[in-house]
ZANU-45523 format. One record per residue (C-alpha): residue in three letters; x, y, z. Coordinates in steps of 0.05 Angstrom, whole numbers, plus 5000, padded with zeros to 4 digits. Layout:
<lumdrens>
ALAXYZ...
</lumdrens>
This chain:
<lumdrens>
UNK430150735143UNK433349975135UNK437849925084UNK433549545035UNK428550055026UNK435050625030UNK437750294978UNK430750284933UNK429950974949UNK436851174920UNK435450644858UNK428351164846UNK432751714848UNK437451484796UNK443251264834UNK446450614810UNK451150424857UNK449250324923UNK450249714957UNK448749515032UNK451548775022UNK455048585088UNK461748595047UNK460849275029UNK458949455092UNK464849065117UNK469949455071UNK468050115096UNK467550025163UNK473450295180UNK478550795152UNK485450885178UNK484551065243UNK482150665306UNK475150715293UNK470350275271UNK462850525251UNK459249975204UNK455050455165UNK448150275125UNK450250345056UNK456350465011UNK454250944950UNK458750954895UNK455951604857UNK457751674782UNK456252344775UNK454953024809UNK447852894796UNK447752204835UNK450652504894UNK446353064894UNK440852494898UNK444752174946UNK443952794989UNK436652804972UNK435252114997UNK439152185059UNK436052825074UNK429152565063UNK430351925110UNK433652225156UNK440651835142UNK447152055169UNK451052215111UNK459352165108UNK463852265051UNK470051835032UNK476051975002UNK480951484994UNK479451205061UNK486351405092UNK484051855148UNK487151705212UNK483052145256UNK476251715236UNK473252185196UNK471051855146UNK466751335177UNK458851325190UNK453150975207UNK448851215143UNK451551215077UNK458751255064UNK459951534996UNK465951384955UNK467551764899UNK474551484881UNK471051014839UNK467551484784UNK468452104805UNK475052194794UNK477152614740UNK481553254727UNK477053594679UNK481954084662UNK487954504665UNK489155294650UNK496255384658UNK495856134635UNK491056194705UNK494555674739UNK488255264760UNK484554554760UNK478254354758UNK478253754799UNK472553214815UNK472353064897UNK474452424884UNK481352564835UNK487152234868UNK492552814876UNK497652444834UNK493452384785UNK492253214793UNK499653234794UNK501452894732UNK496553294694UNK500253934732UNK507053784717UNK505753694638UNK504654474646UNK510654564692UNK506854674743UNK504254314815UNK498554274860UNK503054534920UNK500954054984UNK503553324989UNK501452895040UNK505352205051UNK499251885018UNK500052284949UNK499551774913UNK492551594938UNK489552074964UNK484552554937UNK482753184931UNK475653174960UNK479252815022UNK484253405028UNK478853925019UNK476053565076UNK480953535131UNK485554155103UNK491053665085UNK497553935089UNK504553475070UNK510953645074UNK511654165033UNK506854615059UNK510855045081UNK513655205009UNK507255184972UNK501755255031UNK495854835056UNK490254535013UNK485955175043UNK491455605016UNK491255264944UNK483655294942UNK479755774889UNK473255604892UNK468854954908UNK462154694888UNK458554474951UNK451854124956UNK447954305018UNK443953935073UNK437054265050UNK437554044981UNK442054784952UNK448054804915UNK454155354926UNK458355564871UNK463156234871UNK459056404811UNK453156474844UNK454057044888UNK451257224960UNK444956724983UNK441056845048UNK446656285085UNK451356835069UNK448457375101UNK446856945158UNK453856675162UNK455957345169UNK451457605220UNK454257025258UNK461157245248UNK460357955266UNK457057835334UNK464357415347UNK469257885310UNK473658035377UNK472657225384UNK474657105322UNK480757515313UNK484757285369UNK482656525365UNK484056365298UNK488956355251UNK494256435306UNK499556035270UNK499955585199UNK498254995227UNK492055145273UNK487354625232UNK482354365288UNK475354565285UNK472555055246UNK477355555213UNK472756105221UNK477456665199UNK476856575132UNK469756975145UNK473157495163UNK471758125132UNK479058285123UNK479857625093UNK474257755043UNK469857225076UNK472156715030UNK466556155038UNK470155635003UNK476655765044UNK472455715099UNK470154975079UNK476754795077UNK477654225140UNK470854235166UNK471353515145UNK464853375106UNK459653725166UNK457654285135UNK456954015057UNK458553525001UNK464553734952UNK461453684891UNK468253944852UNK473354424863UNK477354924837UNK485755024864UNK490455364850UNK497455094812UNK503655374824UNK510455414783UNK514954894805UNK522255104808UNK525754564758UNK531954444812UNK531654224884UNK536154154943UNK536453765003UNK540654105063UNK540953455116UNK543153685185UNK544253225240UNK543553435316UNK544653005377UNK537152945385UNK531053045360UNK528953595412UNK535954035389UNK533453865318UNK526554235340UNK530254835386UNK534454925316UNK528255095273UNK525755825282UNK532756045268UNK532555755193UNK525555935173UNK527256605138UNK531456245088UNK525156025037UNK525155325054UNK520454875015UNK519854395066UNK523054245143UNK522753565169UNK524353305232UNK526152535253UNK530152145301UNK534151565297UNK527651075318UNK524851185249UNK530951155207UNK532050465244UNK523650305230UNK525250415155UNK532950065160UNK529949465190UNK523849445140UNK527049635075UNK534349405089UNK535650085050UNK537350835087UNK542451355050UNK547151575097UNK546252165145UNK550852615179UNK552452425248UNK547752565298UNK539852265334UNK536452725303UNK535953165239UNK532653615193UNK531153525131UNK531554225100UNK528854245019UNK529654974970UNK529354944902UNK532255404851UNK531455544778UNK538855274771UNK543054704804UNK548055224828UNK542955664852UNK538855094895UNK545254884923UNK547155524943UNK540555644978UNK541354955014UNK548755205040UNK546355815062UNK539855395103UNK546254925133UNK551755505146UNK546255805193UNK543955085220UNK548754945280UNK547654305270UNK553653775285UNK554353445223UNK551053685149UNK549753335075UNK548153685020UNK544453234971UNK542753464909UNK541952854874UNK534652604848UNK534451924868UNK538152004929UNK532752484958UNK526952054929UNK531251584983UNK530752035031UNK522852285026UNK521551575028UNK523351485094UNK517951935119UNK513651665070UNK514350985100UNK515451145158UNK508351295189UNK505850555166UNK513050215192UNK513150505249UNK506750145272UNK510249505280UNK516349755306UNK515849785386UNK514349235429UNK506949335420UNK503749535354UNK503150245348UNK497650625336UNK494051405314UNK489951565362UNK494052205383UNK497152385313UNK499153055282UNK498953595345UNK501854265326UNK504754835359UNK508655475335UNK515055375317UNK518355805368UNK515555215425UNK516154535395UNK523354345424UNK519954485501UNK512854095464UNK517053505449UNK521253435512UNK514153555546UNK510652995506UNK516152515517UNK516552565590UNK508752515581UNK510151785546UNK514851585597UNK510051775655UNK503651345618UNK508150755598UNK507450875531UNK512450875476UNK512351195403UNK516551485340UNK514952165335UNK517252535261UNK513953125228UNK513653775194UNK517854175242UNK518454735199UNK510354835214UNK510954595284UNK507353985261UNK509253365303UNK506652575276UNK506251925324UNK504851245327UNK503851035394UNK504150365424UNK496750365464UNK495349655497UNK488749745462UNK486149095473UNK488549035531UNK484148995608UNK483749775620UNK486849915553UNK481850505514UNK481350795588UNK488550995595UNK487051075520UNK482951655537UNK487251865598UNK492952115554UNK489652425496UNK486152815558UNK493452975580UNK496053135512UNK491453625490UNK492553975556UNK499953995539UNK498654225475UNK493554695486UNK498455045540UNK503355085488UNK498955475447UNK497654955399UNK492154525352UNK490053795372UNK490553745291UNK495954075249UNK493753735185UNK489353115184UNK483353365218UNK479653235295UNK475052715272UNK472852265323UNK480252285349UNK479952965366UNK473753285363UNK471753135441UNK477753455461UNK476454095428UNK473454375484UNK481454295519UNK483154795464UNK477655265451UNK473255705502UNK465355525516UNK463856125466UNK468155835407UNK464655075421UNK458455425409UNK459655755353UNK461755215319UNK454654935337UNK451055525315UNK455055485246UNK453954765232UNK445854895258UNK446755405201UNK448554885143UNK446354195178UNK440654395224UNK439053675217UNK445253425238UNK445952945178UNK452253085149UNK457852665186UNK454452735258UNK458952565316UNK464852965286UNK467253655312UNK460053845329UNK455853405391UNK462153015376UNK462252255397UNK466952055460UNK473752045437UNK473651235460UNK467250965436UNK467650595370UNK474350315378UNK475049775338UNK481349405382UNK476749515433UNK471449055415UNK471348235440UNK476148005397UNK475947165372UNK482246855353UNK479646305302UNK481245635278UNK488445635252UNK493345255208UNK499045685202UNK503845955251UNK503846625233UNK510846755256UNK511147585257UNK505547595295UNK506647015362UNK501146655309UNK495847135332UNK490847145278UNK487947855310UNK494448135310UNK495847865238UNK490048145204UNK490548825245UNK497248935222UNK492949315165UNK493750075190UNK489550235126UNK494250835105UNK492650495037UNK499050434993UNK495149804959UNK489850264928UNK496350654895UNK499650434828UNK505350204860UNK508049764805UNK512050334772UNK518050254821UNK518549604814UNK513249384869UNK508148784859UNK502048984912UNK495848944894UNK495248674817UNK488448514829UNK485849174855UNK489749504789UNK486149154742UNK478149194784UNK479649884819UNK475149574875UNK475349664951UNK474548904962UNK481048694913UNK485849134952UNK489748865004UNK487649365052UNK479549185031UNK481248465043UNK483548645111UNK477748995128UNK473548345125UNK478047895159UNK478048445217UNK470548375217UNK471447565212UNK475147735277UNK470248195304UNK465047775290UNK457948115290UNK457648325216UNK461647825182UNK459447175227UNK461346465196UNK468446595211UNK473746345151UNK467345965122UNK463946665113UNK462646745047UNK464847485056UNK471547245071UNK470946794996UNK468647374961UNK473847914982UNK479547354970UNK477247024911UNK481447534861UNK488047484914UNK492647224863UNK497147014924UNK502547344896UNK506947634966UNK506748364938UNK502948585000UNK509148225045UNK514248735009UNK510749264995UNK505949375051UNK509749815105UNK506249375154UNK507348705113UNK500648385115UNK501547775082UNK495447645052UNK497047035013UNK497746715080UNK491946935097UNK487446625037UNK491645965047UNK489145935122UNK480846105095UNK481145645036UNK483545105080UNK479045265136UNK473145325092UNK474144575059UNK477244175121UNK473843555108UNK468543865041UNK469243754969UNK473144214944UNK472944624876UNK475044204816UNK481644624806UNK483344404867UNK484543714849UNK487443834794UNK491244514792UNK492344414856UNK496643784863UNK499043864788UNK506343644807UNK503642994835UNK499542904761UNK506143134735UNK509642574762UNK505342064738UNK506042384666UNK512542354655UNK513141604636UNK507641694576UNK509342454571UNK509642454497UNK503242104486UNK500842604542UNK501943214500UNK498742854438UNK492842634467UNK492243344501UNK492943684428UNK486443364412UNK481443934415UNK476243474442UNK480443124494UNK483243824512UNK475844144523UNK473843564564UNK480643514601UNK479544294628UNK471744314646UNK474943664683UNK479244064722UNK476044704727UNK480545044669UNK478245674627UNK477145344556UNK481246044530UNK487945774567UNK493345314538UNK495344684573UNK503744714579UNK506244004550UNK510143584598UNK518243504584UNK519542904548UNK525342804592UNK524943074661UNK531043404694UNK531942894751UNK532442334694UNK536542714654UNK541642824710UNK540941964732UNK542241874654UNK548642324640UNK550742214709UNK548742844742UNK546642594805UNK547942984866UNK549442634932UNK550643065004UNK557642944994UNK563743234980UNK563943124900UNK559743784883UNK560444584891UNK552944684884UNK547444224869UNK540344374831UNK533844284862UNK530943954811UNK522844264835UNK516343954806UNK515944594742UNK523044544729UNK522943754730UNK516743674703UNK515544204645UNK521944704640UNK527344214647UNK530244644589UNK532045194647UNK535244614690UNK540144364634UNK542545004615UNK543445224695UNK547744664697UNK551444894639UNK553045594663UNK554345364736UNK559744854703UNK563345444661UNK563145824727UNK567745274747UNK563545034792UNK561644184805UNK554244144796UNK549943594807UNK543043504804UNK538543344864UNK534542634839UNK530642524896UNK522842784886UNK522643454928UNK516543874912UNK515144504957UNK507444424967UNK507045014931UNK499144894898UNK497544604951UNK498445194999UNK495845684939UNK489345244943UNK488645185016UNK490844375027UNK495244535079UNK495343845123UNK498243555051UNK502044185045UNK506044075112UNK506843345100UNK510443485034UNK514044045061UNK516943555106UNK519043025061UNK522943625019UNK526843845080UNK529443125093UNK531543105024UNK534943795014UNK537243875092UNK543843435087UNK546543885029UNK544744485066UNK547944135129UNK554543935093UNK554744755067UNK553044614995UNK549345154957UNK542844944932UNK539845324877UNK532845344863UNK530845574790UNK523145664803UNK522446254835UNK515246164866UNK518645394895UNK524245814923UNK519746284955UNK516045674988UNK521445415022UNK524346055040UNK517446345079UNK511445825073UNK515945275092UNK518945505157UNK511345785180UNK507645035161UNK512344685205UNK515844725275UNK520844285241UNK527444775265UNK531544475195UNK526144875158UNK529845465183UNK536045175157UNK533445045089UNK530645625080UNK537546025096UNK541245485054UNK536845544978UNK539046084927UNK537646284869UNK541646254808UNK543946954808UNK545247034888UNK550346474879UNK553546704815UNK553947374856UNK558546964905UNK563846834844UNK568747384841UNK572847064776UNK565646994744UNK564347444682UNK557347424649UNK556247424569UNK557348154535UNK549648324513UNK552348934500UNK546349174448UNK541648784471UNK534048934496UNK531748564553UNK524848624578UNK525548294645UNK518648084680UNK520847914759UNK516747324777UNK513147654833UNK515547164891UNK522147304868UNK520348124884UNK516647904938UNK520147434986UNK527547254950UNK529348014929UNK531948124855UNK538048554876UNK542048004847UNK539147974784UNK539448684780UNK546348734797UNK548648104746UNK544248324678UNK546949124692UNK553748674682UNK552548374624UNK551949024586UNK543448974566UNK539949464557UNK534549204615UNK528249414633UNK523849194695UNK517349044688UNK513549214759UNK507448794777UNK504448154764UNK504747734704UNK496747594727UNK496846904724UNK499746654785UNK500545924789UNK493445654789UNK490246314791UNK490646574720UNK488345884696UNK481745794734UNK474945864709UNK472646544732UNK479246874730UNK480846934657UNK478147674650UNK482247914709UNK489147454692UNK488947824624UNK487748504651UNK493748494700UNK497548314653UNK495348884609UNK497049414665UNK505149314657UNK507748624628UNK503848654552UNK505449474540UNK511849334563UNK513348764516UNK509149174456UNK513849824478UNK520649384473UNK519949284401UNK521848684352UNK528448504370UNK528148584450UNK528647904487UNK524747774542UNK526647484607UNK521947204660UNK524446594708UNK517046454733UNK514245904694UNK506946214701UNK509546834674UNK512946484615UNK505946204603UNK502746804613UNK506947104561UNK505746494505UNK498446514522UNK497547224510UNK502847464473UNK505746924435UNK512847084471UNK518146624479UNK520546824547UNK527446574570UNK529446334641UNK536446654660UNK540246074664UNK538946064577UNK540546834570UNK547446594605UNK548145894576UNK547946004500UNK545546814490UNK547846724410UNK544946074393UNK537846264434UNK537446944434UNK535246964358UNK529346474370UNK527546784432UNK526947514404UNK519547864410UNK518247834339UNK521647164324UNK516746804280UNK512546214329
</lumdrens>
């Protein structure tokens, strides 16, 4: 059936969001694995009856059907040609709790945070964790047997597992209330003919995941259905809803870190600790502690050593948890040990595995990638494994960063395939051939946690004898004898290199920027997106920025890795095909609000405000562009031309008339303000009370005066100067026009952009040259010069520049007599601009307010409006509901008397637009906190 009249068919049967749009189809065309399967359709069900008729439909047509969780499967799993089905959109509720049982009833598509949070109000936890816990779901879990690093403390999603609610192929539904059905007794007279089979097969050790776990059928194991369903990755049935099992979490954990001189003595060292009851054993090397050094700039110390363990236990005491992680290191004979006991110091810690898979991609000499990912063997062999699979590397030329769950024998890799390279997916295929044979002589599973997939399932037959591959195609004929349910996985399974996606004919397009990280290589730029989908978490809670947007829609085509998706199809060219012109491209990056968190916060920092500067200006060389454009767009050239008449400018624009007819002008939402220009500009302030800077040697540190700061916050400049001169410092004021080209790279103009870019460097270059600090107080300008700047040009000062701006607090930082105000008393709601997050880093503002004594608290994300973005017609609704997520509760939470700081100028607009807020730049909560802070208080009157 096209996917017109699918689509009408699943409209009849009361299913209301299905959409075969080539963006959709673009979005889900890929998970996070190497694979790339466009499917038909993308069905969004919103309840359990909509994906039962989703089931109907694609039973009655004939269409493959594959189920979605939160798209972070790295084995390709969750890719079809049919209909995909997502159920992380509506389908994603914990519908409730018994903590006297110590269960939860889950919807398929409930994100296991979410599940957790609910848990721990109880005192209680859904026991595995994958990396991805933060977005993954449940359903997804179910369907690849997820396991995390804790598994070996609280057990495997099968283990957790009470019951499920599984639609079938032919149209039935399977509770645990509803007793024995004819597939039952079927099932089992299946099973009995294979008991011998079955007995010494399966279930050989923790972490045999791959194919069908057929044990669970057992009769000894009181043929547990749902169990069984457990990691047979969506081929047998759709998870309507489950049922798991909570356990009690101990309330105190340690963390016993024991270094080795490699990695393969860390893995020999294992069997001997697992009777102490360890929560969790993980094993790394020094590559991925340098990955995460290198992309964070922030690893606690470890004992000496190349490779270690990271041992957890818990106790219901401090003394007794500690005691438990001595015992794990006394019996260790490892070379060096920590003991960390310390919350935030083995949040530090985790993280580096956490990060680790998604860093680790960019980290060798070739990007890294999945296709050979989470092999297992018993414990007892993984130190001969490892030293097997790395003399396997060597011999292939290949190179990777191998970490895992060594506890479970569980072993993770990126590996650097030349994908794309002549020959490339044939010596592909040539070592996952070889490294299932290695594995399977070791006794192991192709998959210890994240399923076979397309990945994998091929090679099953390396693993399993002919009578085991056909049982597991009698047993899916037995549930799917259509073979509609994800076809081409585990069963008749497609070849483990068709469908690679860095296979395909790749286009480099049309291109502005130079793309530095990536030899400016659009294709490599846009495939740094591994998809292992950190943008789709609330990330914004730790401080992080990426993806505002995607917060405030929840939809696949706002999130960075969405966005992705469809420039890799831009790339690939037969779906999406009008290149950056493709209106694909305009749709998926119309709600980018270009604010840089995906730089920072991505582990493989896409940069996807790059990216929409490249389309936009691609898609209007030489067109008429959008109103805003014009006008939002080169504001600090209008600016400029204000500020002789700038009080008659604000009067005029406080005519409601003028003011309506001034914004439908330039493409401004009528429900925005319009900021009044400073009656007297910073640069002629400084010419008039002879502030004027000159590259010489009269001044300590100069201001860049930049187009916000000049032209509407010269308030900010004047008291920067005034807290830079009680430093003791000799300030002067940079006079000479010097904008970044910051709206015009937002809005695409890059030619302009670059030319203006050039004419700043010639004016700030000589103070940089003659070692004089230049601050910047604009945090988005400061960003420009520091990142857009140095990719728009090949000029080599740009560099220079870049290394040679600061902000306000990284050069107070640098003045050891220096002593801030005493706000001792004082609240302080501080909203990081999110360039400043981004691309400058706000250690140093961090470091100076904790001085002064404040009571501070950090607002995470975006303000929402974002330069031009916020302000645009078409935008309001999304501007105001990003700034609902963090920066307005936060503000509302702070109470009356809390001051709020925020350097950004948009975010000090946001704040007046929405809030009527009074935010203060830094340099006035240093220059005069007792005259300003009164007036600048949340509930000073306006």
């Amino acid at each position: 059936m096209v996917s017109g009249d699918l689509v009408a068919a699943l409209a009849r049967e009361g299913v209301h969001d299905a959409d075969d749009s080539t963006l959709a189809r673009a979005l889900y065309s890929t998970d996070a694995s190497l694979y790339r399967v466009v499917p038909q359709v993308v069905v969004r069900p919103r309840s359990v009856d909509e994906l039962a008729a989703t089931v109907a439909v694609a039973r009655d047509s004939g269409t493959p059907l594959t189920m979605r969780g939160a798209g972070t499967s790295i084995a390709g799993n969750a890719v079809g040609t049919g209909i995909v089905v997502d159920t992380t959109r509506h389908l994603n509720r914990v519908l409730s709790i018994d903590p006297e049982a110590r269960t939860a009833v889950v919807e398929p598509g409930a994100v296991h945070a979410t599940l957790q949070r609910a848990a721990t109000a109880h005192g209680l936890r859904f026991g595995p964790d994958p990396s991805t816990h933060t977005r993954c779901t449940v359903g997804g879990m179910i369907g690849n047997n997820a396991c995390g690093s804790r598994a070996l403390g609280y057990g495997r999603t099968v283990d957790n597992v009470v019951g499920l609610d599984v639609l079938t192929a032919d149209g039935g539904r399977i509770t645990p209330a509803d007793g024995r059905t004819a597939l039952h007794d079927r099932l089992d007279a299946l099973v009995a003919d294979h008991l011998a089979t079955i007995r010494t097969d399966f279930g050989r050790f923790t972490r045999q995941v791959s194919g069908y776990s057929l044990e669970h059928l057992l009769p000894e194991k009181g043929r547990d259905l749902s169990r069984f369903l457990v990691g047979t990755e969506g081929t047998l049935g759709v998870v309507a809803g489950a049922t798991v099992r909570l356990v009690l979490d101990e309330p105190f954990r340690a963390l016993a870190v024991l270094g080795y001189p490699s990695m393969f003595e860390a893995a020999d060292a294992v069997p001997a600790l697992l009777h102490h009851p360890l929560v969790a054993c993980e094993g790394l090397d020094s590559r991925i502690v340098d990955v995460v050094r290198t992309g964070t700039g922030s690893v606690p110390d470890l004992p000496r050593g190349a490779g270690w363990l990271f041992a957890e236990v818990t106790g219901s005491t401090a003394e007794e948890a500690h005691a438990a992680a001595s015992a794990v290191a006394a019996d260790a004979g490892a070379v060096d040990v920590r003991l960390v006991s310390d919350v935030r110091e083995m949040a530090a810690l985790w993280r580096i595995r956490e990060d680790g898979a998604g860093l680790a991609a960019r980290s060798l000499d070739r990007p890294a990638h999945s296709g050979w990912e989470d092999a297992a063997v018993p414990p007892e062999r993984l130190g001969d494994y490892l030293r097997g699979f790395d003399a396997l590397l060597r011999d292939s030329g290949l190179d990777g960063v191998p970490y895992g769950h060594f506890g479970d024998g569980c072993v993770h890799v990126r590996i650097d395939f030349p994908l794309t390279e002549r020959g490339g997916p044939r010596g592909f295929r040539s070592f996952v051939e070889a490294a299932a044979d290695l594995t399977a002589a070791h006794g192991g599973s192709l998959s210890g946690e994240h399923g076979d997939g397309r990945a994998r399932s091929e090679l099953l037959s390396r693993m399993y004898s002919p009578e085991v591959i056909d049982l597991f195609g009698a047993v899916k004929h037995l549930f799917d004898p259509g073979n509609l349910l994800n076809p081409g996985v585990l069963v008749d399974p497609r070849p483990v290199d068709a469908d690679l996606r860095l296979a395909a004919r790749l286009r480099e397009p049309r291109r502005t920027l130079r793309l530095a990280h990536d030899g400016g290589s659009v294709v490599d730029a846009v495939h740094r997106c591994t998809g292992v989908g950190k943008c789709v978490a609330d990330n914004t809670g730790a401080g992080g920025v990426m993806c505002p947007s995607y917060l405030a829609t929840r939809d696949e085509k706002d999130s960075t890795r969405g966005r992705s998706r469809v420039l890799q199809e831009m790339i690939n060219g037969s779906l999406v095909t009008d290149g950056w012109k493709s209106d694909e491209v305009h749709e998926a990056l119309d709600l980018c609000l270009s604010c840089k968190g995906c730089s920072s916060d991505c582990p493989t920092g896409i940069d996807m405000a790059t990216y929409k500067a490249e389309a936009l200006h691609q898609r209007y060389r030489r067109r008429i562009r959008p109103r805003s454009h014009y006008a939002l767009g080169q504001l600090p050239r209008w600016a400029r031309l204000a500020q002789p008449v700038a009080p008659l400018a604000n009067r005029v624009m406080r005519i409601g008339a003028v003011q309506r007819l001034a914004k439908a002008a330039a493409g401004i939402d009528q429900r925005r303000s319009v900021p009044a220009f400073a009656t007297e500009p910073l640069r002629r302030w400084a010419r008039r009370t002879s502030y004027a800077a000159s590259p010489g040697p009269d001044h300590d540190v100069v201001l860049w005066a930049d187009s916000f700061t000049d032209g509407f916050a010269s308030a900010s400049g004047r008291a920067a100067v005034e807290v830079l001169e009680a430093a003791g410092l000799r300030v002067g004021v940079v006079t000479e026009p010097a904008c970044c080209g910051l709206t015009w790279v937002s809005t695409g103009q890059l030619t302009a952009a670059r030319r203006i870019i050039g004419h700043t460097i010639d004016v700030l270059h000589p103070y940089v040259a003659a070692g004089i600090p230049v601050v910047g107080l604009e945090p988005s300008c400061l960003a420009t010069l520091r990142s857009d700047a140095v990719e728009l040009t090949a000029d080599p000062r740009a560099a220079e520049v870049a290394a040679g701006v600061r902000s306000l607090a990284e050069v107070l930082a640098t003045l050891p007599g220096w002593v801030p105000p005493d706000l001792t008393g004082t609240t302080v709601v501080v909203q990081p601009h999110c360039h400043h997050a981004s691309v400058i880093g706000w250690d140093a503002d961090a470091a100076l307010l904790a001085r002064t004594g404040a009571t501070v608290t950090r607002v995470g994300g975006c303000c929402g409006l974002a330069g031009n973005f916020g302000v645009e017609q078409g935008h309001y609704e999304v501007s105001v509901a990003v700034a609902e997520h963090d920066l307005l509760p936060a503000v509302r939470a702070a109470g009356q008397d809390a001051v709020v700081l925020a350097d950004g100028f948009s975010c000090r607009t946001q704040l007046d637009d929405l809030a009527g807020v009074r935010a203060l730049h830094l340099a006035e909560l240093l220059a005069a906190p007792s005259g300003t802070l009164g007036a600048a208080r949340v509930g000073a009157p306006g």
